[in-house]
C-alpha positions as CSV (number, residue, x, y, z in Angstrom):
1,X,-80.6,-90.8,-16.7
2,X,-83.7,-91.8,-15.2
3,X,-83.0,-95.6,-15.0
4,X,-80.0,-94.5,-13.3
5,X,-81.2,-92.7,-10.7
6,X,-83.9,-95.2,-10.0
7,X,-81.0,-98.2,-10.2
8,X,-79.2,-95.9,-7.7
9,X,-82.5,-95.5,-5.9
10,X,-83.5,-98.9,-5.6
11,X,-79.8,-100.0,-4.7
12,X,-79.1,-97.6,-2.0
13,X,-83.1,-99.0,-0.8
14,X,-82.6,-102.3,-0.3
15,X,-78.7,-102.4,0.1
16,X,-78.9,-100.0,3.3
17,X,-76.1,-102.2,5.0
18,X,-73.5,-101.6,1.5
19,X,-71.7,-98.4,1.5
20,X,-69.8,-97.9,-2.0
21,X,-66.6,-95.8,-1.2
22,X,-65.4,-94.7,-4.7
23,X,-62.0,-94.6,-5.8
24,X,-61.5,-91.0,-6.8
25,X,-62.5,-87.9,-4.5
26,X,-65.3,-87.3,-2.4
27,X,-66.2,-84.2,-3.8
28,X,-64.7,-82.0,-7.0
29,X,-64.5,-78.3,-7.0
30,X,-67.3,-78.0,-4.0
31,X,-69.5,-81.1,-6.0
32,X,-69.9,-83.8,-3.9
33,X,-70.5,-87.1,-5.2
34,X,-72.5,-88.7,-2.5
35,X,-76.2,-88.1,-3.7
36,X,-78.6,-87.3,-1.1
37,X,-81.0,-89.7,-0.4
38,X,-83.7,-87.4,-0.8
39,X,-83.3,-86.5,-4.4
40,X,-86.1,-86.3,-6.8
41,X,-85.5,-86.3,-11.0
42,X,-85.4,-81.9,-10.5
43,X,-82.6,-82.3,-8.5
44,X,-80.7,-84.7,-9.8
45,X,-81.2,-82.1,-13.3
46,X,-80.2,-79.4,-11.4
47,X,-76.9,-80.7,-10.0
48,X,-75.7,-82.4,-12.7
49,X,-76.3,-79.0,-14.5
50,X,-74.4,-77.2,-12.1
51,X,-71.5,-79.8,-12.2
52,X,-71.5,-79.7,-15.9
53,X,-71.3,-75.1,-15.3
54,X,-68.5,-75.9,-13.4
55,X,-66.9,-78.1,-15.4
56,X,-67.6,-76.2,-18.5
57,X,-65.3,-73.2,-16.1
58,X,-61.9,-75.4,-16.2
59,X,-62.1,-75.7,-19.9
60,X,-61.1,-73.5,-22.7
61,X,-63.7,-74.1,-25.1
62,X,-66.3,-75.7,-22.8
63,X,-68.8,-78.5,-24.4
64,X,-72.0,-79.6,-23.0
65,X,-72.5,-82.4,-20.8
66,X,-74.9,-85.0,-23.0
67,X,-75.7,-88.5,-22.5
68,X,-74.3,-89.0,-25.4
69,X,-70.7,-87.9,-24.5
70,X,-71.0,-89.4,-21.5
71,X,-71.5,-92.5,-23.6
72,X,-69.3,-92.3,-25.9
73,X,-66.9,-91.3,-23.5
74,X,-67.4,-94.3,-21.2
75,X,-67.0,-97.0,-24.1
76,X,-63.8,-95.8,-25.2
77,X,-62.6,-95.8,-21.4
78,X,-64.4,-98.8,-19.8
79,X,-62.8,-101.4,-22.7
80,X,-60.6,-102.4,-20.6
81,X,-60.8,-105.4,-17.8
82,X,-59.7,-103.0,-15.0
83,X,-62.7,-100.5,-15.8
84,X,-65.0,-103.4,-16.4
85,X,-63.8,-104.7,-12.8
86,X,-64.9,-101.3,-11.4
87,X,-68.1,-101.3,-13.0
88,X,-68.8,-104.7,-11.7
89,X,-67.9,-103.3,-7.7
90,X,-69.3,-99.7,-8.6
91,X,-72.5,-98.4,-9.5
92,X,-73.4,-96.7,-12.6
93,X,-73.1,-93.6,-11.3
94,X,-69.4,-93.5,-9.7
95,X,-68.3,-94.5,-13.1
96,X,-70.3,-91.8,-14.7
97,X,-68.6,-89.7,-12.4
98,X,-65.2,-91.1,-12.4
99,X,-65.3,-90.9,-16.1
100,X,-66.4,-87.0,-16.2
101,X,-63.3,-86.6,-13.8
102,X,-61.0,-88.7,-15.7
103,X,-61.9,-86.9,-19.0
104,X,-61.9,-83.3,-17.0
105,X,-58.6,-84.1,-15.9
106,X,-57.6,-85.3,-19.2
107,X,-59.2,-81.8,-20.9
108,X,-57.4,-79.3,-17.6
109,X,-53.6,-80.8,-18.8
110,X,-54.6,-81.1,-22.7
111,X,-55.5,-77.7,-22.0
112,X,-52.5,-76.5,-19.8
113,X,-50.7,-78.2,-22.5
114,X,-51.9,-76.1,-25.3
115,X,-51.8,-73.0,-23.2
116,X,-47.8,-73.5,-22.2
117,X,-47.4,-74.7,-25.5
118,X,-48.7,-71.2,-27.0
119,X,-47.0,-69.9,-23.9
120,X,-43.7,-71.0,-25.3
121,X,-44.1,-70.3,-28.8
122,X,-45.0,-66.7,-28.1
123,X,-42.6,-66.6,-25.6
124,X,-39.8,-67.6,-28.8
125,X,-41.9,-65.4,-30.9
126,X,-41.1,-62.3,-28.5
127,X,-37.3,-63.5,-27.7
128,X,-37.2,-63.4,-31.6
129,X,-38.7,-59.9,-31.9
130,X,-36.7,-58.8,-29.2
131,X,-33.7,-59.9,-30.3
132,X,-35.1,-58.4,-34.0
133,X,-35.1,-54.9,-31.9
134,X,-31.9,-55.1,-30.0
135,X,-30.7,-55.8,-33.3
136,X,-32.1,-52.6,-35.1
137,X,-31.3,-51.0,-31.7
138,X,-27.9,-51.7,-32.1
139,X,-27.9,-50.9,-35.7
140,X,-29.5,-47.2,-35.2
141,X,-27.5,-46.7,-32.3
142,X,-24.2,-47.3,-33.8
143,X,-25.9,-45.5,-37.6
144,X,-26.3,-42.4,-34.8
145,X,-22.8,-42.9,-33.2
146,X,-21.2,-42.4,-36.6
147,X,-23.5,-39.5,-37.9
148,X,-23.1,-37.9,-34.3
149,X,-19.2,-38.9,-35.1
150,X,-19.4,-36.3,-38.4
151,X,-21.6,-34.0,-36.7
152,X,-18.8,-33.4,-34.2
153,X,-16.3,-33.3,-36.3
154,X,-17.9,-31.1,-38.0
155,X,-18.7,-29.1,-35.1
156,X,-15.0,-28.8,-34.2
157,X,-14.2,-27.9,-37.0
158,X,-16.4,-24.8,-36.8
159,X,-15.3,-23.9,-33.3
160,X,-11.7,-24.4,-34.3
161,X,-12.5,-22.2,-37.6
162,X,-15.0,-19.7,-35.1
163,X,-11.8,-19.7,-32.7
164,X,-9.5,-18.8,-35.2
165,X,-11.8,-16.2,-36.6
166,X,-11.7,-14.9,-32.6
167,X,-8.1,-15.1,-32.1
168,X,-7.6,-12.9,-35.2
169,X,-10.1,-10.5,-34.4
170,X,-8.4,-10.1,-30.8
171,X,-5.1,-9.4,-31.8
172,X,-6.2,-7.5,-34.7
173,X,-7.8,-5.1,-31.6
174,X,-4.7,-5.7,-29.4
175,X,-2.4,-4.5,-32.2
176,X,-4.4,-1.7,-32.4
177,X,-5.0,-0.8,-29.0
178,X,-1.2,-0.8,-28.6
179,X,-0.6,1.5,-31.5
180,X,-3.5,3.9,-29.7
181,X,-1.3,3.7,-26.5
182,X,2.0,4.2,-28.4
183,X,0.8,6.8,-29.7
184,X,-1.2,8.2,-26.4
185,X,2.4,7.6,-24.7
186,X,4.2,9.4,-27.7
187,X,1.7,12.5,-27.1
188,X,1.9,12.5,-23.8
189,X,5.7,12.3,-23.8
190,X,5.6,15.2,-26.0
191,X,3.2,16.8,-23.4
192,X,5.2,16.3,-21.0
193,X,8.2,17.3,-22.5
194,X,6.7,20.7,-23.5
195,X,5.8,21.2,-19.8
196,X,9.0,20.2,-18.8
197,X,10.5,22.9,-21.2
198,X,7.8,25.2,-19.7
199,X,8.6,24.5,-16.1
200,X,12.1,25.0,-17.2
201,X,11.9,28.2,-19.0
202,X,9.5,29.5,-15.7
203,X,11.8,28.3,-13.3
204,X,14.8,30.0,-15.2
205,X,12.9,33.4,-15.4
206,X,12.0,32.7,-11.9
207,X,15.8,32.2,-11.1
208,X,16.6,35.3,-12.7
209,X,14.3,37.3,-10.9
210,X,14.9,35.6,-8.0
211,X,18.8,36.4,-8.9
212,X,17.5,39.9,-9.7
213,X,15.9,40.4,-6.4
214,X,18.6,39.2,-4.2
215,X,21.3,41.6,-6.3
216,X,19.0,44.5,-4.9
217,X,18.4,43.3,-1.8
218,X,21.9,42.5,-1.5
219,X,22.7,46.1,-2.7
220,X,20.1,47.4,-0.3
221,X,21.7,46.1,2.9
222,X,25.2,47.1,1.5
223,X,23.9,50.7,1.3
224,X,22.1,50.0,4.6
225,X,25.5,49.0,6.4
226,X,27.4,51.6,4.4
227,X,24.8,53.6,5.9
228,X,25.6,52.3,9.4
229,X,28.9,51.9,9.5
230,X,29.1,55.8,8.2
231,X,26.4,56.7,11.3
232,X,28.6,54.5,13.9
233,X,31.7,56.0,13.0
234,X,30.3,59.5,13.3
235,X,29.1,58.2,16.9
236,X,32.4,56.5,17.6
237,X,33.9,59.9,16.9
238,X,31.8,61.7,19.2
239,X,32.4,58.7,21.9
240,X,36.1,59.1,21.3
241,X,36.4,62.7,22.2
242,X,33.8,62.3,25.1
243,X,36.0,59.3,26.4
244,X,39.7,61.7,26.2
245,X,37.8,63.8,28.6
246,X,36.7,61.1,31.2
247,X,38.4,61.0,34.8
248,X,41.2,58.0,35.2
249,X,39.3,56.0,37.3
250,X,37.2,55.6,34.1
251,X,39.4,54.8,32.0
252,X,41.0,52.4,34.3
253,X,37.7,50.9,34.1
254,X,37.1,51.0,30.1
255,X,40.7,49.3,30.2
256,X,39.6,46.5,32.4
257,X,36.4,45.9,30.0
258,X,38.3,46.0,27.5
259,X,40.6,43.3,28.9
260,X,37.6,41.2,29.8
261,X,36.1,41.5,26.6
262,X,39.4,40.5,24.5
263,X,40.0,37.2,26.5
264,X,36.3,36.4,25.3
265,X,37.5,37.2,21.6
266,X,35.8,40.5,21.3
267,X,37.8,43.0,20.3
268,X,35.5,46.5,20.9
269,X,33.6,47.2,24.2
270,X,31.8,50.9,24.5
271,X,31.4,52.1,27.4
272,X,28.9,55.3,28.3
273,X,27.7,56.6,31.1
274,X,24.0,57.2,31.7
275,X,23.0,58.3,35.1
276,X,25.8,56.5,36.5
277,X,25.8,53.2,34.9
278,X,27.8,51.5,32.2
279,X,26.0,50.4,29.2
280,X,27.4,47.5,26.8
281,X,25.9,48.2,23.6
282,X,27.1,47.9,19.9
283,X,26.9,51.5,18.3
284,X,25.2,50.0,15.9
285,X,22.5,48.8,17.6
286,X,22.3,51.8,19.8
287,X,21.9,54.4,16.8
288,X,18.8,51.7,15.4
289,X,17.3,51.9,18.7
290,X,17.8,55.7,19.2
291,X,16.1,55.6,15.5
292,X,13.2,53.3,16.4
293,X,12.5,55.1,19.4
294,X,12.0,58.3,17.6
295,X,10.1,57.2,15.3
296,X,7.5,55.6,18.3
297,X,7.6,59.2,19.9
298,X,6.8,61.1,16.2
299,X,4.3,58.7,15.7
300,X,2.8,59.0,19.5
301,X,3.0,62.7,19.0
302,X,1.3,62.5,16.1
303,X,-1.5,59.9,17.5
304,X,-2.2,62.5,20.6
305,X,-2.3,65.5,18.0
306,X,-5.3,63.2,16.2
307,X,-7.3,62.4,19.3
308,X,-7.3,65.7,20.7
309,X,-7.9,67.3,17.3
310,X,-10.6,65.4,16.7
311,X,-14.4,64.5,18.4
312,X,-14.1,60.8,17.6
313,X,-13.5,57.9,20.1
314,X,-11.3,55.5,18.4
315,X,-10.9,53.3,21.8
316,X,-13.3,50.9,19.9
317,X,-10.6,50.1,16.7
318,X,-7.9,50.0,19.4
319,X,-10.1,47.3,21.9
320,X,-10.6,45.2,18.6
321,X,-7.0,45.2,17.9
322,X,-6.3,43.7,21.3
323,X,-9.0,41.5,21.4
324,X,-7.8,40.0,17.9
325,X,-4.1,39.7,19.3
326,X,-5.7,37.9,22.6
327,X,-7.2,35.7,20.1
328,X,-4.2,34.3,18.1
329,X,-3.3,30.6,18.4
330,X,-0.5,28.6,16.6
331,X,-3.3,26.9,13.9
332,X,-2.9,28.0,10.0
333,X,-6.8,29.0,9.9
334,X,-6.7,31.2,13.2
335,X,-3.2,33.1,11.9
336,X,-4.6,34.0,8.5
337,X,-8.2,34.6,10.1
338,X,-6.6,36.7,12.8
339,X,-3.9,38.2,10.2
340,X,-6.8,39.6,7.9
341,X,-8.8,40.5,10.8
342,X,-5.8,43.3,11.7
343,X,-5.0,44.6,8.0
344,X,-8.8,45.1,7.6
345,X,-9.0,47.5,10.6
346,X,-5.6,48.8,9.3
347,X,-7.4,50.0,6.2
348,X,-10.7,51.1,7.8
349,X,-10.7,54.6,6.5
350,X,-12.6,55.5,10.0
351,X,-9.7,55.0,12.3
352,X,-6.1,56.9,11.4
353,X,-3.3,54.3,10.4
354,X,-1.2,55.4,12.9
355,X,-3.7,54.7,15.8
356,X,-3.8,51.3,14.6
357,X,0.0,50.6,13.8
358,X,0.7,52.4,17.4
359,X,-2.0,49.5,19.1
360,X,-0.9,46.9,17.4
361,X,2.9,47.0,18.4
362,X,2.1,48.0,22.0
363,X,-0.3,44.8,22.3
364,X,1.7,42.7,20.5
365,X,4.4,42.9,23.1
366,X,2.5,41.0,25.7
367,X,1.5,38.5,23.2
368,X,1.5,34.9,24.7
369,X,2.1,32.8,21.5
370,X,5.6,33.8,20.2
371,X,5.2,31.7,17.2
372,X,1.5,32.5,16.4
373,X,2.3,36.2,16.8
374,X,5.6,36.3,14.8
375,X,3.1,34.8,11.6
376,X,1.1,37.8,12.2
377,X,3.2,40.3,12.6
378,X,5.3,39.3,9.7
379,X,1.9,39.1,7.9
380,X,0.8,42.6,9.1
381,X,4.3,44.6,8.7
382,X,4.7,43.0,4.5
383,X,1.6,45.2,3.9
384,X,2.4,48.4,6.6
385,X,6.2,47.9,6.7
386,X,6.4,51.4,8.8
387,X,4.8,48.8,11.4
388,X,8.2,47.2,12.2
389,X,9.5,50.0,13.2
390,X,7.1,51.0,15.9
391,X,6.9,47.2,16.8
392,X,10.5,46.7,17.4
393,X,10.5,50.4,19.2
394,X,8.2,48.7,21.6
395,X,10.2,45.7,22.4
396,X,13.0,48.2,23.1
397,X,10.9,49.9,25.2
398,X,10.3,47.0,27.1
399,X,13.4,45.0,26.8
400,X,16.7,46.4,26.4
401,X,18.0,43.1,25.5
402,X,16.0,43.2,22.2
403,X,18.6,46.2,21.2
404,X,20.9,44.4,22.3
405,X,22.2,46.1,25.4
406,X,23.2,45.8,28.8
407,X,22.8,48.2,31.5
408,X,25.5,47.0,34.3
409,X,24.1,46.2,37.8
410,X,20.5,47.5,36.8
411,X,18.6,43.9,37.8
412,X,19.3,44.1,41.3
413,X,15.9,44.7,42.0
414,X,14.0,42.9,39.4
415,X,11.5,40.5,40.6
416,X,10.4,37.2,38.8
417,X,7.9,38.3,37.0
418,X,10.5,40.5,35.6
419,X,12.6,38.1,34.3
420,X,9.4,36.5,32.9
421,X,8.6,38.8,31.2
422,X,12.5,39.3,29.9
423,X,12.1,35.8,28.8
424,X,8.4,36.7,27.1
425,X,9.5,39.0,24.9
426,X,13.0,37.6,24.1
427,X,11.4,34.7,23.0
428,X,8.6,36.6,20.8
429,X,12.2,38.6,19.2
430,X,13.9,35.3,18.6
431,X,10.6,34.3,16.6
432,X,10.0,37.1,15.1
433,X,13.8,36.6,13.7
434,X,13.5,33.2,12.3
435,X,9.8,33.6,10.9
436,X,10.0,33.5,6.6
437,X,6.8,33.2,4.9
438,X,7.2,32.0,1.4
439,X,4.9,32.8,-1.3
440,X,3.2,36.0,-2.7
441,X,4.0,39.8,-1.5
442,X,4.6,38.6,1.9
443,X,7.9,39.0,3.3
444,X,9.9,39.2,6.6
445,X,11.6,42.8,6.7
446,X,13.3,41.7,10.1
447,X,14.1,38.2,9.2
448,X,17.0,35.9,10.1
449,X,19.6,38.2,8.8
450,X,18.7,40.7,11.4
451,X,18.8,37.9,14.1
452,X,22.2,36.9,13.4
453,X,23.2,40.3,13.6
454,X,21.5,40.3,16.9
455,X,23.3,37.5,18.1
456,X,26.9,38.7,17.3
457,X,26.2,42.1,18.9
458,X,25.0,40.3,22.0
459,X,28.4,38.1,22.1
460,X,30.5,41.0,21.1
461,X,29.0,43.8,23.6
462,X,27.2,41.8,26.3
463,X,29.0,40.4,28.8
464,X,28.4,36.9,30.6
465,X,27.3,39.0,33.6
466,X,24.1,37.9,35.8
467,X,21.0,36.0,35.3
468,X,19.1,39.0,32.8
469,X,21.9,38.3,30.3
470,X,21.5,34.5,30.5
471,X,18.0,34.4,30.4
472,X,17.9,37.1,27.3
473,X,20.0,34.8,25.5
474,X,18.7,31.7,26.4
475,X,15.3,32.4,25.4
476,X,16.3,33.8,22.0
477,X,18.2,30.6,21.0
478,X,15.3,28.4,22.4
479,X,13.6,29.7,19.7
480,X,15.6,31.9,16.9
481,X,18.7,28.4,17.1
482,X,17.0,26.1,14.8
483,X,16.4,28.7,12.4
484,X,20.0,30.2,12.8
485,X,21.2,26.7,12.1
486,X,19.5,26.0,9.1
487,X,20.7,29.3,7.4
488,X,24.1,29.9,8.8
489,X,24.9,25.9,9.7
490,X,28.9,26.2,10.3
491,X,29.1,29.5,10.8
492,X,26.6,29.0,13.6
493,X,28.3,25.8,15.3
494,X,31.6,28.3,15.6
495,X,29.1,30.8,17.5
496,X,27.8,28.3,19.5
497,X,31.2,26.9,20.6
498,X,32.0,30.3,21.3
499,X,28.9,30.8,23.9
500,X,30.0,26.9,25.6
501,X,33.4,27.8,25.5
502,X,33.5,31.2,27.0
503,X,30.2,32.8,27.9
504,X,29.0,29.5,30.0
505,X,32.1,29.6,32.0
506,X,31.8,33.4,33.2
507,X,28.3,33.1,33.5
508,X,29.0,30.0,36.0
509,X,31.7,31.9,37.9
510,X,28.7,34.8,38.9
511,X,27.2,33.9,42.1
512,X,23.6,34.0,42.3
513,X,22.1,33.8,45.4
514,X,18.7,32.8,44.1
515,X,20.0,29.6,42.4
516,X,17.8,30.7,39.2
517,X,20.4,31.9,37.4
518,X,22.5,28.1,37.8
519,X,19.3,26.4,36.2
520,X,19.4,28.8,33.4
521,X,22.7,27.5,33.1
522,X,22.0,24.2,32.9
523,X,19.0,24.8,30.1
524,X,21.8,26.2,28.1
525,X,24.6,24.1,28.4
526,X,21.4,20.7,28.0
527,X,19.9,22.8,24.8
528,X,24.0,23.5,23.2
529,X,25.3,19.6,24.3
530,X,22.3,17.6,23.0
531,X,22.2,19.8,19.7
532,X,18.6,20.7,20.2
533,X,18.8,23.5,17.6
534,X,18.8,20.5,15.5
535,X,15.2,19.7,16.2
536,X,12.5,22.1,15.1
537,X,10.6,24.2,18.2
538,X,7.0,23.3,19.1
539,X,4.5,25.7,17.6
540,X,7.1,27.0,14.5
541,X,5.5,24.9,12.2
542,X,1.6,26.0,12.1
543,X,-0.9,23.3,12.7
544,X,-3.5,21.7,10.9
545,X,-3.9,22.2,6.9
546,X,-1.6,24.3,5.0
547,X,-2.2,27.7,4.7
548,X,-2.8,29.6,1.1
549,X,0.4,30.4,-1.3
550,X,0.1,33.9,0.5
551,X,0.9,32.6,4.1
552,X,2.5,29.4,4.2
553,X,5.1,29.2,7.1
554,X,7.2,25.8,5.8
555,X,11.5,27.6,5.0
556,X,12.7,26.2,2.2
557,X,16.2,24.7,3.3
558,X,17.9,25.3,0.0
559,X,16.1,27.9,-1.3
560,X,17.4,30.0,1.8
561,X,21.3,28.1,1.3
562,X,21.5,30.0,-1.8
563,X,19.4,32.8,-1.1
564,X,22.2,33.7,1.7
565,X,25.3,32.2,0.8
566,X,26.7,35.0,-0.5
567,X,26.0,36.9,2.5
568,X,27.6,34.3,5.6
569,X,30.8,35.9,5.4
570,X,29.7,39.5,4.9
571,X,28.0,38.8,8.4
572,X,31.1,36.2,9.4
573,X,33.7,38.9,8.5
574,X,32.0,42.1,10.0
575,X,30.4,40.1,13.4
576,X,32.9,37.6,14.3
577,X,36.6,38.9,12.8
578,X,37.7,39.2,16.3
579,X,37.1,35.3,17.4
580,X,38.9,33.7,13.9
């Protein structure tokens, strides 16, 4: 190594003009093979150390650089000519150094060679082991498929067997859930049927009693009329004799009505004198007022005897009295509030019956509500019937058409609030009339019977003769007519024909200078040609919630059909024989 450095030395001294270019690269990984002229032995160690380091990196198994490789090397790659050629033109030193390439070169692809070659045989080795997995893969997958297979079947099978076990169970429970409701329906059937047999037996007692009570009542108003007709006979006697004795000129007169009264289809007109004026009244009606009114004075009488006999002031039951009769409106609540209010003072032991009773008809005259009031007094008269009485003595007091009766050419100076108040308290009647209560001990002791007696009297006795006669009767069919119609239905139309037919006309042919009496007119014939005793009145039927079973205003439409049926032509034959 030394002799080749100082051959290099010694050549590159005295050969400064000669530069050797060598065939391979300049330089090798960073080594450059141009030594520098100022080398010593250290450094020509020291890099061919380094180059050997590096060289050592490319290779696997790295081998250290000796002369003797170097030597060996170079004899078994200089044999030929070529390489003996480029040792002739090179120095020592590029061969050493083309050899170290040469053989590096050799050792990199002997190297890459044995590195793919173990490349590709583990490369085959791992295709094979894959494949060797894919295989088991494949094997334990489709070993899963088929136990997963079973396991399903198997599976169905115990849902189907689970769902079958289900099924059962539920119609097991349907069936006997529908036995349990056959025989709940069965019981209840026979429930049911019992009640049915209950309501039945109830409703036939209820029938019988019913049946019972309208045989009495129906005897009682025989005996009543037998009663009557006995007392108006006696008076028509004494009217007889008194009308033998009458001048001509009266007679003349009693003939004419009589005439009148006939081409209207009534067959009976009584005529009396009093003070010089006729009166057109059913006897009848005239011996029940002459009654009434006798009562009201007895029972006056008696009042006055109380307060003078005693030291108490019962102004204070009579002011509450009035105050509740004020207070009456046409709700359910109010009319049972204000019906309760007036039997309690009724039984206050502190204030005499009689005071009360004689209060409560005088008060209730100029009562505002017809409907209200007729709920009350109904109400008030099933527990004090005596009450009635007085009550209806009042109205006759104050109305003469209440009786009925008609006092000939005793309006001529009547005012309009007059004939307001004629129309008041003709319409409170005509409520009164038509008011039934239904349920418990309350009952209408002037009911609907009594206005249909009313209204045949009125046709029979009254004459179409000036506005007081119209308005009395319009008034009571404005609101008695629907009621009248639902108990007496054909009999009723006939009547009503009767008043179009005959009573319209005459009243038409009156003059009336006022014009009052022609719109009272035209009420009646709009109320009788559009049939408006079809349609019930405003403020009959109570407002707001039904009352209790005691006072509950709602008429039964059947219940009253053949509660009165029997009686339409008792009334029919003894009212209206003269217009059939």
């Amino acid at each position: 190594m030394k002799f080749l450095y100082f051959s290099i030395s010694l050549s590159y001294g005295f050969c400064r003009g000669i530069v050797l270019e060598p065939r391979c690269p300049k330089s090798v990984d960073g080594i450059s093979i141009d030594p520098e002229p100022n080398w010593d032995f250290n450094s020509l160690v020291s890099e061919i150390a380094s180059v050997e380091k590096k060289l050592n990196g490319f290779s696997k198994f790295p081998q250290p650089f000796t002369n003797t490789t170097l030597r060996d090397e170079s004899d078994d790659k200089f044999d030929c000519e070529p390489e003996s050629s480029l040792m002739s033109k090179m120095g020592l030193t590029e061969c050493i150094l083309y050899e170290v390439t040469n053989d590096h070169q050799n050792e990199v692809k002997e190297d890459i060679r044995n590195q793919v070659s173990v490349v590709e045989t583990e490369i085959m080795n791992e295709i094979e082991t894959s494949r060797s997995a894919i295989a088991r893969v494949q094997k334990y997958s489709e070993t899963r498929k088929e136990v997963e297979r079973k396991l399903d079947l198997q599976y169905q099978r115990k849902v189907a067997e689970a769902l079958d076990t289900h099924l059962t169970a539920v119609q097991r429970e349907h069936q006997i859930k529908s036995q349990l409701e056959e025989r709940k329906i069965r019981s209840e059937e026979a429930q049911e049927e019992a009640r049915r047999r209950e309501r039945a037996h109830q409703e036939e007692k209820l029938r019988q009693e019913k049946a019972r009570a309208e045989a009495e009542m129906l005897a009682k108003i025989r005996a009543e009329e037998a009663k009557k007709e006995v007392e108006r006979k006696a008076a028509k006697e004494v009217a007889e004799k008194e009308v033998a004795d009458r001048k001509a000129a009266e007679q003349k007169l009693a003939e004419e009505k009589a005439v009148t009264e006939r081409v209207a289809g009534s067959s009976v007109t009584t005529n009396a004198q009093a003070g010089g004026k006729s009166i057109q009244a059913a006897e009848s009606a005239l011996t029940l007022e002459k009654h009434r009114l006798k009562k009201l004075e007895e029972l006056e009488a008696m009042n006055q005897s109380l307060k003078s006999r005693s030291n108490q002031d019962f102004s204070s039951f009579e002011k509450h009295i009035a105050r509740v009769i004020k207070q009456i409106r046409g709700t359910q609540d109010n009319v049972s509030t204000k019906s309760n209010e007036i039997v309690k003072i009724f039984k206050d032991p502190r204030c005499p019956v009689s005071i009360s009773i004689a209060t409560f008809a005088k008060k209730m005259v100029s009562a505002q509500d017809p409907f209200a009031c007729s709920y009350v007094i109904v109400y008030v008269t099933s527990q004090f019937p005596e009450a009635m009485d007085i009550l209806l003595a009042e109205l006759h007091k104050a109305c003469i058409y209440t009786v009925p009766k008609h006092i000939v050419n005793s309006q001529s100076a009547w005012d309009s609030d007059a004939y307001e108040r004629l129309d008041s308290i003709m319409r409170l009647y005509g409520a009164l009339v038509q008011t039934d209560i239904r349920g418990g001990n309350v009952r209408n002791i002037h009911g609907i019977e009594h206005g249909w007696a009313w209204f045949a009297r009125f046709l029979n006795k009254i004459s179409a003769n000036n506005r007081a006669t119209a308005t009395a009767l319009n008034a009571f069919l404005q609101t008695a007519g629907f009621g009248l119609h639902r108990r007496y239905k054909t009999q009723f139309l006939k009547v009503v024909n009767i008043v179009r037919e005959h009573f319209l006309p005459k009243l038409r042919a009156k003059k009336d200078t006022s014009n009052l009496q022609s719109r009272i007119i035209t009420d009646m014939t709009t109320y009788l040609d559009d049939k408006m005793y079809l349609k019930e009145p405003e403020g009959r039927s109570l407002k707001t919630s039904t009352l209790s079973a005691e006072f509950t205003a709602e008429i039964d439409q059947q219940s009253n059909h053949q509660h009165y049926q029997s009686n339409n032509q008792h009334y029919e034959r003894n009212y209206y024989r003269d217009y059939y």
